[in-house]
matplotlib code that plots the C-alpha trace (Angstrom):
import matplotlib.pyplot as plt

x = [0.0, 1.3, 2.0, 2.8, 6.1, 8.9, 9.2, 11.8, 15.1, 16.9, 20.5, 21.4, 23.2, 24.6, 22.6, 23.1, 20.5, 21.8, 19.3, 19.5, 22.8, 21.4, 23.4, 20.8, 20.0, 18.5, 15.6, 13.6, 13.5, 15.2, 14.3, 14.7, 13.0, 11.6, 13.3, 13.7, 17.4, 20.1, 23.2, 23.5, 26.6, 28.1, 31.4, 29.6, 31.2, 35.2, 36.3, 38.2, 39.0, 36.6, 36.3, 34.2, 32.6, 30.6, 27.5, 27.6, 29.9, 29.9, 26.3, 25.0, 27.0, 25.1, 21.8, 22.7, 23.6, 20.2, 17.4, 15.1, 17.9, 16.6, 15.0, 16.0, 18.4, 21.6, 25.3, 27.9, 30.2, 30.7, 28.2, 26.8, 30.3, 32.1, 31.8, 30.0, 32.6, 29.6, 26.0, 23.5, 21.7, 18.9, 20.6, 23.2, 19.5, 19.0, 22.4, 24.3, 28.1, 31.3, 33.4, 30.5, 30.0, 27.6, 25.6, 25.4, 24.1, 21.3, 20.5, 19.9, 18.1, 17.4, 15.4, 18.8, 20.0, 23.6, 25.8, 29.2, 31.9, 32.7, 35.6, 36.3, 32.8, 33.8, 37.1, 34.9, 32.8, 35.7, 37.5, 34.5, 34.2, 37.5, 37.8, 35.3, 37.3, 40.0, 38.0, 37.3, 40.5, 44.1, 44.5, 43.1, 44.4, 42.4, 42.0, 40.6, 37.9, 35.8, 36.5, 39.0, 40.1, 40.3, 42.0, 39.7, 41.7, 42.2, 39.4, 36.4, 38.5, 38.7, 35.0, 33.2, 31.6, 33.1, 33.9, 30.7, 28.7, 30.6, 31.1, 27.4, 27.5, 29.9, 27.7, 24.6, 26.9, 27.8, 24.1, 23.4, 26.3, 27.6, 24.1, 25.9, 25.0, 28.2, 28.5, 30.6, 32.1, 33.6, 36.1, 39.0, 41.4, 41.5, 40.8, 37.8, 36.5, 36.3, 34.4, 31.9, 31.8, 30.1, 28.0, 24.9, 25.1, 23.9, 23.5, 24.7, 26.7, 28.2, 30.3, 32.5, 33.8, 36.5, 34.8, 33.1, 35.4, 36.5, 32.6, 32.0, 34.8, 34.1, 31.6, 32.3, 34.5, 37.5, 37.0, 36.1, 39.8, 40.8, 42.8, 41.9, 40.8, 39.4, 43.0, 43.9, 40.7, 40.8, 44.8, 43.0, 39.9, 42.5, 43.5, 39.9, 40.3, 36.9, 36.1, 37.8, 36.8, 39.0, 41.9, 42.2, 42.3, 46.0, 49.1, 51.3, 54.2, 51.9, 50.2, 54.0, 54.7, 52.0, 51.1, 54.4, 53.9, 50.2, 50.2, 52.0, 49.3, 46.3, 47.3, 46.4, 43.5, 41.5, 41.8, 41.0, 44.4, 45.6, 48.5, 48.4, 48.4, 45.9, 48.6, 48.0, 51.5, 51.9, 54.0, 52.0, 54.0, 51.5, 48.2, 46.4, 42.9, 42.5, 39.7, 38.8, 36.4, 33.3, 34.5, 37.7, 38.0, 40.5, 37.8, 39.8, 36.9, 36.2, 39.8, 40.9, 37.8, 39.0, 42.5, 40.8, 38.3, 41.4, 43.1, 40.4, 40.5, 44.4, 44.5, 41.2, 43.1, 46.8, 45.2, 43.2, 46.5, 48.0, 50.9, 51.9, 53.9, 56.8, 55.9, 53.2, 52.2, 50.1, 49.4, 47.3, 46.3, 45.5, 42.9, 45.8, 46.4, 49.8, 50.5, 52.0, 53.5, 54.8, 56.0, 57.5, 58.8, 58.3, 60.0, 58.6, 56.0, 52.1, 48.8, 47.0, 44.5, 45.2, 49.2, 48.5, 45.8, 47.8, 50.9, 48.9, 47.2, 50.8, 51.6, 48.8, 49.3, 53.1, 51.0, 47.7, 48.0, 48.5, 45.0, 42.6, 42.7, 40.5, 42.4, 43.6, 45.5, 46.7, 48.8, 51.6, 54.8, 57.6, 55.6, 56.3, 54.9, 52.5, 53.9, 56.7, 54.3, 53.8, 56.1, 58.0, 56.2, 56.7, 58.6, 56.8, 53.3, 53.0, 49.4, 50.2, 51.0, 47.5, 45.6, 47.5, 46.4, 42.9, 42.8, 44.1, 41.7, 38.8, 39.8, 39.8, 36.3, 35.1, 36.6, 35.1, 31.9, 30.7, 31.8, 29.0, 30.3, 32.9, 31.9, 34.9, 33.9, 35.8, 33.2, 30.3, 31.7]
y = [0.0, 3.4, 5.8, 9.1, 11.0, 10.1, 12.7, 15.4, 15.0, 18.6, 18.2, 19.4, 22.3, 24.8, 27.8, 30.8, 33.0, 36.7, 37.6, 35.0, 33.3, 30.3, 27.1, 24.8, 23.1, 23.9, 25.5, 28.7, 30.1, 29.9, 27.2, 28.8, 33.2, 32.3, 34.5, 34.4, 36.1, 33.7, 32.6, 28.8, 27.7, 24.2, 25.7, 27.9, 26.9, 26.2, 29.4, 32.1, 35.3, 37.6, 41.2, 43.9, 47.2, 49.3, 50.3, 54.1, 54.7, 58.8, 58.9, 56.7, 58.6, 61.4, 59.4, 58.0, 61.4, 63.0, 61.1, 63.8, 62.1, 58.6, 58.2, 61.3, 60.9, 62.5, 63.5, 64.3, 67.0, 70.2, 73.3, 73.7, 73.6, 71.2, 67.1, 64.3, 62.5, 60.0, 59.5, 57.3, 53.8, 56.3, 58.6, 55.8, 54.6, 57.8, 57.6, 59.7, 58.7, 59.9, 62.2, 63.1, 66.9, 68.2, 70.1, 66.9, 65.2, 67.0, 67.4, 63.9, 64.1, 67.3, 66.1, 65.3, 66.6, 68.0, 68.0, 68.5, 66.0, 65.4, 63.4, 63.4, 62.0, 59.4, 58.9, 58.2, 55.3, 54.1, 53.4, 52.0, 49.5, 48.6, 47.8, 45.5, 43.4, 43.4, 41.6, 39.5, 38.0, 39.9, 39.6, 42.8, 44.9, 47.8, 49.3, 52.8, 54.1, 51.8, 48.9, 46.1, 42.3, 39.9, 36.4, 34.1, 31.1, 29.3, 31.6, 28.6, 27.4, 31.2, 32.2, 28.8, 29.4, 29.1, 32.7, 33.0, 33.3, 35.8, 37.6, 38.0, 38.6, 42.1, 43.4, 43.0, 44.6, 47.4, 48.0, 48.1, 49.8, 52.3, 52.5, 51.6, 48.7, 46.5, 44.2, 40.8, 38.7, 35.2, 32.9, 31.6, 34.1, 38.1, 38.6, 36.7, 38.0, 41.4, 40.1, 38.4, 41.3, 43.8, 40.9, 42.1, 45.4, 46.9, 44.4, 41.8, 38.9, 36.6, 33.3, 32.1, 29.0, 27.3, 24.2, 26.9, 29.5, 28.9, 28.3, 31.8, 33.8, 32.6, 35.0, 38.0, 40.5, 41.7, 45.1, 42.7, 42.7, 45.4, 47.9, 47.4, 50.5, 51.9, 52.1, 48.5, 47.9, 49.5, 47.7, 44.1, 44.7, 45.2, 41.7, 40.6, 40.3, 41.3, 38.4, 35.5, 33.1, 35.5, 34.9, 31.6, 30.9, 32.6, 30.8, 32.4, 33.3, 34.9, 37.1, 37.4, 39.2, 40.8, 42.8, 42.2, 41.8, 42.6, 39.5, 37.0, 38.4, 38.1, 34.6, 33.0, 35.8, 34.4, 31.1, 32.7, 32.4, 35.1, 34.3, 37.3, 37.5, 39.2, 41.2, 43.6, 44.8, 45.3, 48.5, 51.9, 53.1, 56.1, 57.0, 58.8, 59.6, 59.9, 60.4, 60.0, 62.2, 61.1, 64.2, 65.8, 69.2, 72.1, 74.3, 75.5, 75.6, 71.8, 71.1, 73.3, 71.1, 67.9, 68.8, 70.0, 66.9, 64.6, 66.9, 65.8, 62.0, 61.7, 63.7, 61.2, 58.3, 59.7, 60.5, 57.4, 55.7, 57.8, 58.5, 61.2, 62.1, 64.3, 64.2, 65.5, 64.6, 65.7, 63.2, 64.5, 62.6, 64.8, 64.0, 62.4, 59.9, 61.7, 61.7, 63.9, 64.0, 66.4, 65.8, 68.7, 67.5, 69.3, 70.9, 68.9, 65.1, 66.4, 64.6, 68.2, 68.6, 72.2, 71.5, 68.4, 71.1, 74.4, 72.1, 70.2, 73.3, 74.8, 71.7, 71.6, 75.7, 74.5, 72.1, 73.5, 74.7, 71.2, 70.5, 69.3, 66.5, 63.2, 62.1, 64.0, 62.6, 63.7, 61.9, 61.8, 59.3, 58.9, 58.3, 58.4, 58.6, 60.8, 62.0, 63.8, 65.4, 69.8, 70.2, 73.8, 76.8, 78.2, 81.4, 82.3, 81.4, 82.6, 82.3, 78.7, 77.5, 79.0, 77.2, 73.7, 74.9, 75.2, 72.2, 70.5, 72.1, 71.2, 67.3, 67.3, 69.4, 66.6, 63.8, 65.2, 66.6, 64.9, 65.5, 68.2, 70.0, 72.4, 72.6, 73.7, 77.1, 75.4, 72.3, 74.8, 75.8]
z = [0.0, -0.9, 1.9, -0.2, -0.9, 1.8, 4.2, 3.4, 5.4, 5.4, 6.2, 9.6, 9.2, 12.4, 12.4, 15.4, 16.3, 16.2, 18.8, 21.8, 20.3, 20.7, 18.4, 16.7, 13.8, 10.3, 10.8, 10.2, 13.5, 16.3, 18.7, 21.6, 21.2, 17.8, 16.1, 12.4, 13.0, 12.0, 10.3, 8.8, 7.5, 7.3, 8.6, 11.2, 14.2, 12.6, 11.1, 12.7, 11.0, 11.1, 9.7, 11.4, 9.7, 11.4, 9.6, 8.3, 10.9, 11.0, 10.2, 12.6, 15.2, 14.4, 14.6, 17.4, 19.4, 17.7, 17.7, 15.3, 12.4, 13.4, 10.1, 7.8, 5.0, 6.4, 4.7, 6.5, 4.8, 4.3, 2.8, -0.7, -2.2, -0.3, -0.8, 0.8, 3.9, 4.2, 4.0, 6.0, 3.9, 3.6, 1.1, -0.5, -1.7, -3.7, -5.3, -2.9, -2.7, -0.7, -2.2, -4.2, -4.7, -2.2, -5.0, -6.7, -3.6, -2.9, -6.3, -5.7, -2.2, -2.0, 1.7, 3.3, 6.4, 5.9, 8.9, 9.8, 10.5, 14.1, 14.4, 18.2, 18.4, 16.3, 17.7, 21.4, 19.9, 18.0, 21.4, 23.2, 19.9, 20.0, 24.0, 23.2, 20.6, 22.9, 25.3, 22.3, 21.2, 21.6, 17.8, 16.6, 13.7, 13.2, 9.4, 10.4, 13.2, 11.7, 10.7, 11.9, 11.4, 14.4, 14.6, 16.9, 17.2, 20.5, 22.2, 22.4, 25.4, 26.9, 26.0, 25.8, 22.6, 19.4, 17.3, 15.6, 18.8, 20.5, 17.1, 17.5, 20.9, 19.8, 17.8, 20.3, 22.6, 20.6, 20.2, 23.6, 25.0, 22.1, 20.0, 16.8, 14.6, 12.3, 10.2, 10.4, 8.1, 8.9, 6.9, 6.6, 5.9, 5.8, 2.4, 2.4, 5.7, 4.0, 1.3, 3.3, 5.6, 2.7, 1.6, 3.7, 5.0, 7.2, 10.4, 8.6, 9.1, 6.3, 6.6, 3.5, 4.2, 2.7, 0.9, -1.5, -2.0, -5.5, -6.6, -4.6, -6.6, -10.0, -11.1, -9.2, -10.6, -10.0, -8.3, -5.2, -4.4, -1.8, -3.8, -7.1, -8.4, -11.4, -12.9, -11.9, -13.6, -16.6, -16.4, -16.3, -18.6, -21.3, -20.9, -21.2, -17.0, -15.5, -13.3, -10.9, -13.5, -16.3, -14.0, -13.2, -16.4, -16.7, -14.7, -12.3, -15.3, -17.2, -14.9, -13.3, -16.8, -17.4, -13.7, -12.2, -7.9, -8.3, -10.3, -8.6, -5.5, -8.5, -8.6, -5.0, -4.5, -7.5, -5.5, -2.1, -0.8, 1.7, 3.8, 5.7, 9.3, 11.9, 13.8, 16.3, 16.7, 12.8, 13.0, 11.2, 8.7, 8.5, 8.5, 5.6, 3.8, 0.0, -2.2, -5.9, -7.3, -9.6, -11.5, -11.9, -10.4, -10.3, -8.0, -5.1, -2.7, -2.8, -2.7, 0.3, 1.7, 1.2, 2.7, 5.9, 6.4, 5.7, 8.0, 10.5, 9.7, 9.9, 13.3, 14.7, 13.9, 15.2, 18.5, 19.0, 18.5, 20.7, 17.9, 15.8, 12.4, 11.6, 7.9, 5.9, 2.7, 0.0, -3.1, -6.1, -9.3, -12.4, -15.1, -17.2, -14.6, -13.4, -9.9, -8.0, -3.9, -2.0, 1.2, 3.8, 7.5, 10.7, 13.2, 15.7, 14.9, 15.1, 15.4, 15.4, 12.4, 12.6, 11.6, 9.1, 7.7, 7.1, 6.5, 3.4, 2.3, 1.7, -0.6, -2.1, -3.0, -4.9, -7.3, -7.5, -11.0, -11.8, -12.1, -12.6, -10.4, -9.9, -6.8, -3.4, -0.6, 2.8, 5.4, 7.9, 8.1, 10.8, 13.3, 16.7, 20.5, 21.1, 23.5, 21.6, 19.5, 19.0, 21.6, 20.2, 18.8, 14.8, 15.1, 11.2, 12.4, 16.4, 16.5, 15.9, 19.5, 20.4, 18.0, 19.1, 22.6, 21.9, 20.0, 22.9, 25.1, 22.8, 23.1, 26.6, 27.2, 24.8, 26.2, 29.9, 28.9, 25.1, 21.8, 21.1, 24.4, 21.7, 17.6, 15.8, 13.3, 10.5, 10.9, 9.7, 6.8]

ax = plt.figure().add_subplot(projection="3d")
ax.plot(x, y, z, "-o")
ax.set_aspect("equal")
plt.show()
């Protein structure tokens, strides 16, 4: 006698709910709070390098610190003639990109609210984030205020739960404790962890595991790669390079000849192989911020913009480190592809925006005819201790030990009293 179909067997698969971290199998929702919240993945519970990116960072900071913003398109830049630093999900919907020009922003979303960078805001979360990886695993190499890799091997024995779950658990935490939102994205080495990590944003969380990473990279193109720009890919397209699949398809002398170093590194990232370390005590050569514009642009305003808003980012990230740089430098890319640097060292290392500023700004004046330019660049090398940093006045500029003073004073009211405690005039432009 026939019974019907055979009852469908799903294969049990590991699957973590984000909201109550509970570990069960394949299933819809969550077994234990019902939620539909989760993360399946036949290598759930084995991989270990994980990349984090908070969501929006700057924006949601602002969100965060003003509720009326909660569900308003916001940019954060500069006025009608200065450029987009970032901009919330809510306006990257309408089109709205950083570096964009602000005209051509609103153009775009004409409802979004514009406000001003403010860095030792960002700088504050930043820090809280990052205690909380620490408590994680001491592998963590941070890429900017934002973002950073972490290498969770050996920690199931320290946390009793294996990296996924307490990889969720960070991100609840920075919810609850910072009110900012990330990303996550697990796998089995860095390069893929950064992948995975953009796979889903925002609040997402992505697992690439290493029994399907070929059949993953095939089809996706190139531009993927961290670092591969639209030169590299212009570079590639012209030997009919657009996807993984084009590359595997050449061997490791051929691209050798071809791309040179980038090729030999071409070769084992079109097979997902990354031999690089998570290292914490990777020494900084430098910190810097660059930008390419959507158009090139010789106008003075939206340059001398750019320069003080990296001015800002490079300072953020020199004092969060607690270092500073006794060379500045200015890089520039013209509308022929030409690029120019200028470099000019200092009396005495800085981490003050107002010194990386006025120091770029005067590099920027010896090549500014040079224009127009589709890429701008600041950033500071040599680093040192922060604590040897602005320690002697500039007999040419004597308003300048005033300005480092207030600058100093502004951090610390901030630090004491909340970033919105001192707005900078220069951040209302």
């Amino acid at each position: 006698m026939w019974a019907g179909p055979a009852p469908l067997i799903l294969p049990v698969m590991p699957t973590l709910c984000r909201d109550c971290l509970t570990i069960y199998d394949t299933g819809t929702r969550c077994t234990a709070c019902r939620s539909p919240r989760k993360i399946a993945h036949p290598e759930l519970l084995d991989l270990t390098i994980a990349h984090m990116d908070c969501d929006a960072f700057y924006a949601s900071v602002e969100k965060r610190d003003n509720p009326d913003l909660a569900d308003k398109p916001v940019i954060i830049g500069g006025g009608r003639r200065g450029v987009v630093s970032t901009a919330c999900y809510v306006a990257r919907i309408k089109g709205v990109k950083s570096a964009m020009p602000m005209f051509q922003a609103l153009k775009l979303c004409p409802e979004a609210v514009v406000v001003s960078p403010r860095m030792d805001a960002y700088v504050e979360a930043s820090r809280a984030i990052r205690t909380m990886m620490d408590d994680l695993t001491p592998n963590v190499e941070p890429l900017s205020l934002d973002e950073a890799f972490m290498d969770m091997t050996g920690t199931v024995r320290l946390h009793g739960a294996p990296p996924a779950v307490m990889l969720a658990r960070l991100i609840k935490r920075m919810k609850e404790e910072v009110g900012l939102s990330g990303s996550i994205g697990l796998s089995h080495n860095k390069f893929l962890a950064k992948v995975a990590s953009d796979l889903d944003k925002p609040r997402g969380f992505s697992v690439i595991g290493k029994a399907e990473t070929t059949e993953f990279l095939r089809p996706k193109p190139v531009r993927l790669i961290w670092g591969i720009g639209p030169v590299a890919q212009e570079s590639l397209g012209k030997a009919g390079i657009r996807t993984f699949d084009d590359l595997l398809r050449w061997d490791r002398r051929n691209l050798h000849d071809r791309f040179g170093d980038m090729g030999e590194r071409l070769y084992g990232l079109a097979r997902g192989e990354d031999p690089r370390q998570v290292s914490s005590n990777t020494p900084v050569k430098g910190i810097s911020n660059e930008t390419t514009f959507n158009d090139d642009t010789n106008d003075s305003d939206i340059l001398d913009g750019h320069i003080w808003r990296m001015a800002e980012k490079v300072s953020a990230r020199a004092k969060a480190k607690d270092i500073a740089g006794r060379v500045v430098t200015l890089k520039l890319k013209t509308s022929a592809h030409k690029s120019i640097t200028r470099r000019r060292s200092l009396h005495t290392p800085t981490q003050l925006a107002d010194t990386i500023y006025r120091t770029a700004r005067g590099l920027f004046d010896q090549a500014g005819d040079m224009g127009p330019f589709r890429l701008l660049g600041v950033g500071i090398s040599q680093l040192t201790a922060a604590q040897d940093a602005d320690k002697t006045g500039d007999l040419l500029d004597p308003d300048a030990g005033k300005r480092a003073k207030a600058e100093e004073a502004s951090d610390i009211i901030r630090k004491k009293f909340g970033a919105k405690a001192i707005i900078k005039g220069r951040a209302l432009r």
